[in-house]
Biopython code that builds the backbone (N, CA, C, O; Angstrom):
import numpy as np
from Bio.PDB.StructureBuilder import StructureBuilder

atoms = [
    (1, "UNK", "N", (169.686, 178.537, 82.941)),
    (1, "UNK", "CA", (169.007, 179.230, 81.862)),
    (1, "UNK", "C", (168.434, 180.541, 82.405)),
    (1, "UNK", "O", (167.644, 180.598, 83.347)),
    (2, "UNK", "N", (168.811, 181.377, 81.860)),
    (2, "UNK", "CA", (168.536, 182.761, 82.219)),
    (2, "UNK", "C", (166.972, 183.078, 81.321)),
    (2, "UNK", "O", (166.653, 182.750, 80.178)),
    (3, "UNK", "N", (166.010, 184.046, 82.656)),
    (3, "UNK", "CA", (164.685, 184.227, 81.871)),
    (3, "UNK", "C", (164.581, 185.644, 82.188)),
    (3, "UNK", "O", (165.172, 186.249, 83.082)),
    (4, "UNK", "N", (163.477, 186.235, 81.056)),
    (4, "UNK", "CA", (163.125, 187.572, 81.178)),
    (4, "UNK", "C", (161.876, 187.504, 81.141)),
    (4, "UNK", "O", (161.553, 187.019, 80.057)),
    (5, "UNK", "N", (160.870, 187.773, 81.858)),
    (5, "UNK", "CA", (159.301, 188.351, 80.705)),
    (5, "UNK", "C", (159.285, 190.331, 81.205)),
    (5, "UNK", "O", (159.798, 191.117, 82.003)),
    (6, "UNK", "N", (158.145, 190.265, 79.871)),
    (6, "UNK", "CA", (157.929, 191.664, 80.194)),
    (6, "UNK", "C", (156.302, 191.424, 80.141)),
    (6, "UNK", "O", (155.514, 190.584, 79.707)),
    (7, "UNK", "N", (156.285, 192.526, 80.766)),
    (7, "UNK", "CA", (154.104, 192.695, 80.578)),
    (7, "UNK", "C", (154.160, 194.127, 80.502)),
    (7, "UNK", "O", (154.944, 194.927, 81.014)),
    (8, "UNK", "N", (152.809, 194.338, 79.492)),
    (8, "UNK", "CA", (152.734, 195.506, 79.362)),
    (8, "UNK", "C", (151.880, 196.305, 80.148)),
    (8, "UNK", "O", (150.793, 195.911, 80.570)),
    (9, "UNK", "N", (152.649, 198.101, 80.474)),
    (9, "UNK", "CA", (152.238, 198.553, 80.963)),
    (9, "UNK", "C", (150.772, 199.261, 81.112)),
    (9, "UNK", "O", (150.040, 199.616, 80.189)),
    (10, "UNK", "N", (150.514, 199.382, 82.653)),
    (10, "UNK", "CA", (148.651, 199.276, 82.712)),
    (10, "UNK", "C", (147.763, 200.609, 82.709)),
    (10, "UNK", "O", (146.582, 200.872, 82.932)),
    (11, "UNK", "N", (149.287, 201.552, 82.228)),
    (11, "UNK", "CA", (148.950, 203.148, 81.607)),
    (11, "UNK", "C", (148.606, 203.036, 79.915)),
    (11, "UNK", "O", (148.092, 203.968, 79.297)),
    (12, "UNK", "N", (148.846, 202.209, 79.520)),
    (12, "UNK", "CA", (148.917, 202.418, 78.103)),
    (12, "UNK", "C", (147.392, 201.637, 77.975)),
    (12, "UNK", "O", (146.705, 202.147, 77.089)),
    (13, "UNK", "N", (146.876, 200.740, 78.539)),
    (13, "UNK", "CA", (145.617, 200.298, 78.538)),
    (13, "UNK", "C", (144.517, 201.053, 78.831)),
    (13, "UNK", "O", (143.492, 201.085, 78.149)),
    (14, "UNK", "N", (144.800, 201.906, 80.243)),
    (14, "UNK", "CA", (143.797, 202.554, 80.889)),
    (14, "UNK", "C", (142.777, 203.442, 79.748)),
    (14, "UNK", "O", (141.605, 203.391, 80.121)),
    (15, "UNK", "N", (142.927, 204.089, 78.694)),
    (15, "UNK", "CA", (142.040, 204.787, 77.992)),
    (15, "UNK", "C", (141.107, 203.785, 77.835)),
    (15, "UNK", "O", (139.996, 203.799, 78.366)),
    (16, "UNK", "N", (141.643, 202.689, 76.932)),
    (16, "UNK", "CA", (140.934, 201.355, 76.400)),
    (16, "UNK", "C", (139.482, 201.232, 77.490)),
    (16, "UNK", "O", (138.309, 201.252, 77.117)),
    (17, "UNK", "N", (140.020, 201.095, 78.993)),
    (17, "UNK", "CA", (139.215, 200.679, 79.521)),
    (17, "UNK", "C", (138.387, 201.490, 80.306)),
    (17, "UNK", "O", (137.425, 201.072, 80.951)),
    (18, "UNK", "N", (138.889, 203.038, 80.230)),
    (18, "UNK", "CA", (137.699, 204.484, 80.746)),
    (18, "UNK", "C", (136.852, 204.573, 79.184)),
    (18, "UNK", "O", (135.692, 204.937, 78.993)),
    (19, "UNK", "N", (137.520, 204.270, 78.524)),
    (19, "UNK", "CA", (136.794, 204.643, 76.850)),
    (19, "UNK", "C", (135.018, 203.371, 77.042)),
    (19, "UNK", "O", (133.813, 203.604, 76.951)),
    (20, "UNK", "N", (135.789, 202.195, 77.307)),
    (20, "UNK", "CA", (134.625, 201.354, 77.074)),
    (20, "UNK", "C", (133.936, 201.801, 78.148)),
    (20, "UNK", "O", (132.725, 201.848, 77.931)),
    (21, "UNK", "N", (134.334, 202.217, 79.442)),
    (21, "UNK", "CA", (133.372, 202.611, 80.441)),
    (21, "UNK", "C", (132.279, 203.494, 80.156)),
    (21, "UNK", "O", (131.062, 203.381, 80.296)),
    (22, "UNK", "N", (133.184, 204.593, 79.628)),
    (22, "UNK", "CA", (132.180, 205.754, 78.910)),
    (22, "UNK", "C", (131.229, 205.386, 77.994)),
    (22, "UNK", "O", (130.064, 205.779, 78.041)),
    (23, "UNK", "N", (131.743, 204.537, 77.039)),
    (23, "UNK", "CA", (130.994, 203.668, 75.934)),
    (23, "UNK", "C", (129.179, 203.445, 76.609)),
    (23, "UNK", "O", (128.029, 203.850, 76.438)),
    (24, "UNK", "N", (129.924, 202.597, 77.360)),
    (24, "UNK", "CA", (128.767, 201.685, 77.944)),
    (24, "UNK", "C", (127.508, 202.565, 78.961)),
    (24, "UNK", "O", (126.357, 202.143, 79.077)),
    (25, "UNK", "N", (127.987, 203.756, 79.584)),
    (25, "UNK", "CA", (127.104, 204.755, 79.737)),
    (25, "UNK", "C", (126.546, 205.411, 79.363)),
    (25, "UNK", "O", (125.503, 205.824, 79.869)),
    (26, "UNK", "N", (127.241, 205.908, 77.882)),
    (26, "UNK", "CA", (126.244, 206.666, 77.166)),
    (26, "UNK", "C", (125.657, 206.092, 75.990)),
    (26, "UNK", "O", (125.575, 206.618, 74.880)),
    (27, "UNK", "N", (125.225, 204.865, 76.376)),
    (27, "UNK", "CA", (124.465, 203.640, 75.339)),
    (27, "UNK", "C", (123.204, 203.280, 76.660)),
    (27, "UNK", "O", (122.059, 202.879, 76.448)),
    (28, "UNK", "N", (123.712, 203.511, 77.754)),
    (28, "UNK", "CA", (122.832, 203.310, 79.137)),
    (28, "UNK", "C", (121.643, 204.536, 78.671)),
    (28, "UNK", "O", (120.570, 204.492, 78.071)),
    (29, "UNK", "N", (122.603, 205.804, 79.400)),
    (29, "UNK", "CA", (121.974, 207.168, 78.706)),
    (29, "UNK", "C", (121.160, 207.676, 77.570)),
    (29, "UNK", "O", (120.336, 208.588, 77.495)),
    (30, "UNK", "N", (121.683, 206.727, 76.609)),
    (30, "UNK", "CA", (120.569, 206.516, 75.048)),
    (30, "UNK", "C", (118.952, 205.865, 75.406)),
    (30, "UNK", "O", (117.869, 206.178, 74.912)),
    (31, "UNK", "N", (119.224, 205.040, 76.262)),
    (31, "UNK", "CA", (118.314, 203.922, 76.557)),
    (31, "UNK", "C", (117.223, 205.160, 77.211)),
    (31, "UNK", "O", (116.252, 205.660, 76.643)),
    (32, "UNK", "N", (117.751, 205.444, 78.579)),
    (32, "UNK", "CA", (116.594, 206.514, 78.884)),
    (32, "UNK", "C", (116.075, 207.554, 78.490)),
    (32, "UNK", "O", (115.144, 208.137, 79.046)),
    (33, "UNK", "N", (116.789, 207.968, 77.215)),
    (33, "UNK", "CA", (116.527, 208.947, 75.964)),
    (33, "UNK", "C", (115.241, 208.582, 75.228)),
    (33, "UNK", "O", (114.541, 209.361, 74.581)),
    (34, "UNK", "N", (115.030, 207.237, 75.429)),
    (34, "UNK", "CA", (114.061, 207.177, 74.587)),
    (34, "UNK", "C", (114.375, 206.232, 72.983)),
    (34, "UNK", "O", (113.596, 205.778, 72.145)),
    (35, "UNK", "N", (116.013, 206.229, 73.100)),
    (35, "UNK", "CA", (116.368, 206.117, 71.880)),
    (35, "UNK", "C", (117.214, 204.744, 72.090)),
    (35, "UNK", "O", (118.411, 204.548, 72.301)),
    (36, "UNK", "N", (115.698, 203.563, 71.896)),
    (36, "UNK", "CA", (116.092, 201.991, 72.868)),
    (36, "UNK", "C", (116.892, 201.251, 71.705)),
    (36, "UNK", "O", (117.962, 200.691, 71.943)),
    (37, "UNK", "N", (116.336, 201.275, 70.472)),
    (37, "UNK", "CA", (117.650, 200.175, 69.686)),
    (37, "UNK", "C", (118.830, 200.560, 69.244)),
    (37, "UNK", "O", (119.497, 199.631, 68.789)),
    (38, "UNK", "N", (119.289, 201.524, 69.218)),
    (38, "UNK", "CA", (120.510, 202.105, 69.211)),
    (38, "UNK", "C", (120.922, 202.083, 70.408)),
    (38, "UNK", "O", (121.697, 201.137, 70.550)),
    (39, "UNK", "N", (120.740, 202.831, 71.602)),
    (39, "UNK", "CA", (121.345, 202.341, 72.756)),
    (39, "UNK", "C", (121.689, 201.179, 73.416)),
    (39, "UNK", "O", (122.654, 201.062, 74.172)),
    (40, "UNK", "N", (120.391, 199.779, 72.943)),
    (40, "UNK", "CA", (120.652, 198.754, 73.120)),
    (40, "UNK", "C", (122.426, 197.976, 72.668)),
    (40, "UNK", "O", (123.117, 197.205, 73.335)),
    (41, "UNK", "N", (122.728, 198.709, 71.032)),
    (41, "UNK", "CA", (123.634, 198.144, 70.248)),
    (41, "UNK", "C", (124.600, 199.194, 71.482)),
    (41, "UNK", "O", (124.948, 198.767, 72.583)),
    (42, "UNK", "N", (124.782, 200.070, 71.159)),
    (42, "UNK", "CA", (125.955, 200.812, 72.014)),
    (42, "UNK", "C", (126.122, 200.422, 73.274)),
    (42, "UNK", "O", (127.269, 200.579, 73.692)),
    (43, "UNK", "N", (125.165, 199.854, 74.199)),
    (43, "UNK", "CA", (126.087, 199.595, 75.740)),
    (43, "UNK", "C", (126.236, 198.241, 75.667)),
    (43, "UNK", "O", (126.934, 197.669, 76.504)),
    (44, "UNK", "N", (125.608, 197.552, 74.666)),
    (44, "UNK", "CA", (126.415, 196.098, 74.559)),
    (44, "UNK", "C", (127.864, 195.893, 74.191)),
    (44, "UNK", "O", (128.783, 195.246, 74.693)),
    (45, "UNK", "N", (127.728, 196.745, 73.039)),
    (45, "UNK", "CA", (129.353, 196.749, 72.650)),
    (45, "UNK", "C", (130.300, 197.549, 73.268)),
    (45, "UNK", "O", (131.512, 197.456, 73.075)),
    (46, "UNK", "N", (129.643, 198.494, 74.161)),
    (46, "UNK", "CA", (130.791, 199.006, 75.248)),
    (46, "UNK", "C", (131.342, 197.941, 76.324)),
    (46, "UNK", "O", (132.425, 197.830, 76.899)),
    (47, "UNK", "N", (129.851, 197.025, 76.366)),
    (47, "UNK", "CA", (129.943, 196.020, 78.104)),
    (47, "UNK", "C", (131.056, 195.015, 77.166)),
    (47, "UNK", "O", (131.962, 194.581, 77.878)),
    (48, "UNK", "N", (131.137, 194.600, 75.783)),
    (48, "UNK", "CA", (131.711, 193.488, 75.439)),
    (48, "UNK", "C", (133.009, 194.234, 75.487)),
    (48, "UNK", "O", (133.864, 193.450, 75.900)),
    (49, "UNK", "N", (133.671, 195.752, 75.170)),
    (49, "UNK", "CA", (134.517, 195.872, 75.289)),
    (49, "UNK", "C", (135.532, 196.063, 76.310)),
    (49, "UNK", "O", (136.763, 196.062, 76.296)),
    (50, "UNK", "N", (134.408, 196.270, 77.431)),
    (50, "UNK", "CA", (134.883, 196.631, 79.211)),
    (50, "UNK", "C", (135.291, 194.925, 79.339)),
    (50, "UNK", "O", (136.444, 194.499, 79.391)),
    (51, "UNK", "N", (134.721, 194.546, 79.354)),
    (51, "UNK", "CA", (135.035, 192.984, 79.207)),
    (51, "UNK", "C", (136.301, 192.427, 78.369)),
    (51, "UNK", "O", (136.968, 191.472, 78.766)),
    (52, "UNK", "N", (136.500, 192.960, 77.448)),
    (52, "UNK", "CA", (137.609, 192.469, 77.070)),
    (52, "UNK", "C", (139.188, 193.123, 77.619)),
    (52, "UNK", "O", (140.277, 192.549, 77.630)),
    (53, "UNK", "N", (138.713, 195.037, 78.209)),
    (53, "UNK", "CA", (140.271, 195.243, 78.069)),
    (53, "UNK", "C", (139.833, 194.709, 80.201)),
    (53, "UNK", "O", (140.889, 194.443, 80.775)),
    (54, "UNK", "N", (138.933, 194.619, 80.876)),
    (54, "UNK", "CA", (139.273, 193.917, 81.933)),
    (54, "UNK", "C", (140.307, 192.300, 81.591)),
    (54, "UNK", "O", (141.523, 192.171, 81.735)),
    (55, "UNK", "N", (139.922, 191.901, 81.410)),
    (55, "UNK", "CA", (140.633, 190.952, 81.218)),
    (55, "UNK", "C", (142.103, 191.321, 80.093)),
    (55, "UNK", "O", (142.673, 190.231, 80.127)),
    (56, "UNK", "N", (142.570, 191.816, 79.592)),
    (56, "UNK", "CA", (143.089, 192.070, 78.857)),
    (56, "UNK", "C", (144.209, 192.948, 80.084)),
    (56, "UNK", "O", (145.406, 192.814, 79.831)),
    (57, "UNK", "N", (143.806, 193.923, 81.525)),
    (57, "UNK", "CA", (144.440, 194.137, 82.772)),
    (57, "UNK", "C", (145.459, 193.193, 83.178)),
    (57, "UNK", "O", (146.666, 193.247, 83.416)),
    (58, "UNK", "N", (144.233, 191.997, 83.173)),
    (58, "UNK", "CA", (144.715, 191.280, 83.970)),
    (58, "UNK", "C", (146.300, 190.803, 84.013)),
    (58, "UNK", "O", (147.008, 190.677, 83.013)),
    (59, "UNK", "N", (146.666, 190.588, 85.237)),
    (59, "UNK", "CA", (147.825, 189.847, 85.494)),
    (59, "UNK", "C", (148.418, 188.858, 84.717)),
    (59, "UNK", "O", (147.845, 187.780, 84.879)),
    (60, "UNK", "N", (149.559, 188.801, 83.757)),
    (60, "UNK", "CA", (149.206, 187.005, 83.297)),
    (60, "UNK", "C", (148.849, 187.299, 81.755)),
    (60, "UNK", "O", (149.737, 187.300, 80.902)),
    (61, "UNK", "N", (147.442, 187.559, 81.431)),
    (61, "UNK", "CA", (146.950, 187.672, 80.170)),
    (61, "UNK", "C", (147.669, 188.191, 79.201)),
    (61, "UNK", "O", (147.103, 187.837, 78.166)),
    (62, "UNK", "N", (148.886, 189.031, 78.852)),
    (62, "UNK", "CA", (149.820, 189.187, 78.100)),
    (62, "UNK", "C", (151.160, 189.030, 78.655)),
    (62, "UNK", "O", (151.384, 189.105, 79.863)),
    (63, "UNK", "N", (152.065, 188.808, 77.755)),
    (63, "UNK", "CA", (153.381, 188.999, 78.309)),
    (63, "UNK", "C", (154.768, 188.595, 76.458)),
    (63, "UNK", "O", (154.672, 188.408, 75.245)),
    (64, "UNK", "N", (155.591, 188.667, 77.308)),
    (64, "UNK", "CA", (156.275, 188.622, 76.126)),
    (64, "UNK", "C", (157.867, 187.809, 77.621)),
    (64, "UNK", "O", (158.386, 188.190, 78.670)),
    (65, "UNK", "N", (157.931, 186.844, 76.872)),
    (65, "UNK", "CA", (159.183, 185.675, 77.784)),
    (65, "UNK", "C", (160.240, 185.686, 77.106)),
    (65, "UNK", "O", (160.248, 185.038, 76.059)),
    (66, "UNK", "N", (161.415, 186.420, 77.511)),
    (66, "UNK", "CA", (162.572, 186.045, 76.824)),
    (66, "UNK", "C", (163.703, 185.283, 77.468)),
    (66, "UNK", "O", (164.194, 185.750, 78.496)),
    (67, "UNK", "N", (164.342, 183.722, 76.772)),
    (67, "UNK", "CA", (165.177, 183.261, 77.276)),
    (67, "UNK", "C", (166.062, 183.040, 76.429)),
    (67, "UNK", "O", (166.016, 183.184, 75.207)),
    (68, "UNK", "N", (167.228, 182.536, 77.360)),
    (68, "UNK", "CA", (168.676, 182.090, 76.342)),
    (68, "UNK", "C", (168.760, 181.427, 74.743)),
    (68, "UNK", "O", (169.643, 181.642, 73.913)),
    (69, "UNK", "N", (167.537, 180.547, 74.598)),
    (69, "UNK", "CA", (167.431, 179.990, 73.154)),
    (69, "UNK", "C", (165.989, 179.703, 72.523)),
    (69, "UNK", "O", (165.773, 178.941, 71.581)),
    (70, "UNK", "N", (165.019, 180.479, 73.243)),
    (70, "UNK", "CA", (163.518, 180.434, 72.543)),
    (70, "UNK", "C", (162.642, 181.672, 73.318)),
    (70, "UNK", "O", (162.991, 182.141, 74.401)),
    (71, "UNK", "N", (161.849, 181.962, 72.818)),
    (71, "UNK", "CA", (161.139, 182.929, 73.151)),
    (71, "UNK", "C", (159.775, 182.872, 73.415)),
    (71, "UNK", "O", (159.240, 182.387, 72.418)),
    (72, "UNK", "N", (158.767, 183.187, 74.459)),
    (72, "UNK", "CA", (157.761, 182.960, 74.821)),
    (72, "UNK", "C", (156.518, 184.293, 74.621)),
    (72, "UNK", "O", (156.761, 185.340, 75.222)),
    (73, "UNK", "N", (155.162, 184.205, 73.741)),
    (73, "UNK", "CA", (154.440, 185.310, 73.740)),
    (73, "UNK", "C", (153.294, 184.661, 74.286)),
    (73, "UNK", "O", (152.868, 183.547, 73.981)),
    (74, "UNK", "N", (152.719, 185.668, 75.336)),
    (74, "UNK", "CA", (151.002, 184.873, 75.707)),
    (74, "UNK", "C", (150.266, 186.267, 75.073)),
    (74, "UNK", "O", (150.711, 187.412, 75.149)),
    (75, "UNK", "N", (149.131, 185.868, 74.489)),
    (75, "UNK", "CA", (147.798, 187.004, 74.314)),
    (75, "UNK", "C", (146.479, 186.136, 75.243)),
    (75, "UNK", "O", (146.240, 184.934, 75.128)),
    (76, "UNK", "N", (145.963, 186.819, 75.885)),
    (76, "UNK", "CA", (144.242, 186.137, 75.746)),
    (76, "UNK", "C", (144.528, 185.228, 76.426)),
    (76, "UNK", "O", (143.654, 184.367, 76.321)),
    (77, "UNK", "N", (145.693, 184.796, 77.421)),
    (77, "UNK", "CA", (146.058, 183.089, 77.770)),
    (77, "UNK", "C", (146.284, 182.090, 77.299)),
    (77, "UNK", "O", (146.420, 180.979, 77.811)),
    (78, "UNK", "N", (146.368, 182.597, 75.751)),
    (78, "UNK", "CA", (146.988, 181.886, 75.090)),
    (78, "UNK", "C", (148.253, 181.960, 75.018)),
    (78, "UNK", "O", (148.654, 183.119, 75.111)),
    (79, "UNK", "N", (149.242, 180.998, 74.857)),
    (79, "UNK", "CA", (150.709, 181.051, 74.358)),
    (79, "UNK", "C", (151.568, 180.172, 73.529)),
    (79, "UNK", "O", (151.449, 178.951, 73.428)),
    (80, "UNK", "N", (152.669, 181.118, 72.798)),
    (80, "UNK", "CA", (153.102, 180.507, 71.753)),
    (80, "UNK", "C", (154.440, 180.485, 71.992)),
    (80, "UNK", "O", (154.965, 181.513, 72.422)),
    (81, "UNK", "N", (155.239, 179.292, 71.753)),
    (81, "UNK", "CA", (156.619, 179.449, 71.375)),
    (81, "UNK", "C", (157.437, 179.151, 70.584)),
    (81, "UNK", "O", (157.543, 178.096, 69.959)),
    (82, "UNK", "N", (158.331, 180.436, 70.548)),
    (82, "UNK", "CA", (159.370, 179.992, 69.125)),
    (82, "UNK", "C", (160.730, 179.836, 69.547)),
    (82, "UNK", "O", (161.202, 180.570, 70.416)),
    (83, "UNK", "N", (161.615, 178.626, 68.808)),
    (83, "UNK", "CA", (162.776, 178.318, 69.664)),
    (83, "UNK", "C", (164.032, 179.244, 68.783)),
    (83, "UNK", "O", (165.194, 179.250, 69.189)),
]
sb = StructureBuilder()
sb.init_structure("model")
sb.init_model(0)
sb.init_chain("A")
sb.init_seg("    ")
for serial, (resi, resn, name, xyz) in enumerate(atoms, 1):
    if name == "N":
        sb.init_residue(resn, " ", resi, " ")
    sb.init_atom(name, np.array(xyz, "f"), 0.0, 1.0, " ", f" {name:<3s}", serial, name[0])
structure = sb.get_structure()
């Protein structure tokens, strides 16, 4: 049985994960502004998003499996197959 996977490439992510970086600094930066509950909301949801496309890097965590008579997708470590 012949197999393929593919994973996607870790250029097409990288904004995702300088974006949340940036996110999460200038919600830091808010904070010492003076300007605490808004900054609070902004570097949380930057840290939850650095958090997600880290893992979302990772090795493993996506892919797409192609074989001779079914096909394999993982997201999140999750995976599904269709025959």
């Amino acid at each position: 049985m012949r197999e393929i996977t593919f994973y996607p490439g870790k250029a097409k992510q990288l904004p995702g994960f300088l974006g949340s970086m940036l996110f999460t600094a200038t919600g830091i930066w808010m904070v010492y502004e003076h300007d605490i509950f808004f900054g609070h909301l902004v570097y949380l949801f930057g840290g939850l998003t650095f958090v997600g496309s880290v893992i979302m890097m990772l090795t493993g965590a996506s892919y797409l499996k192609l074989r001779d008579d079914e096909f394999e997708f993982g997201r999140v470590f999750r995976k599904h197959c269709v025959k």
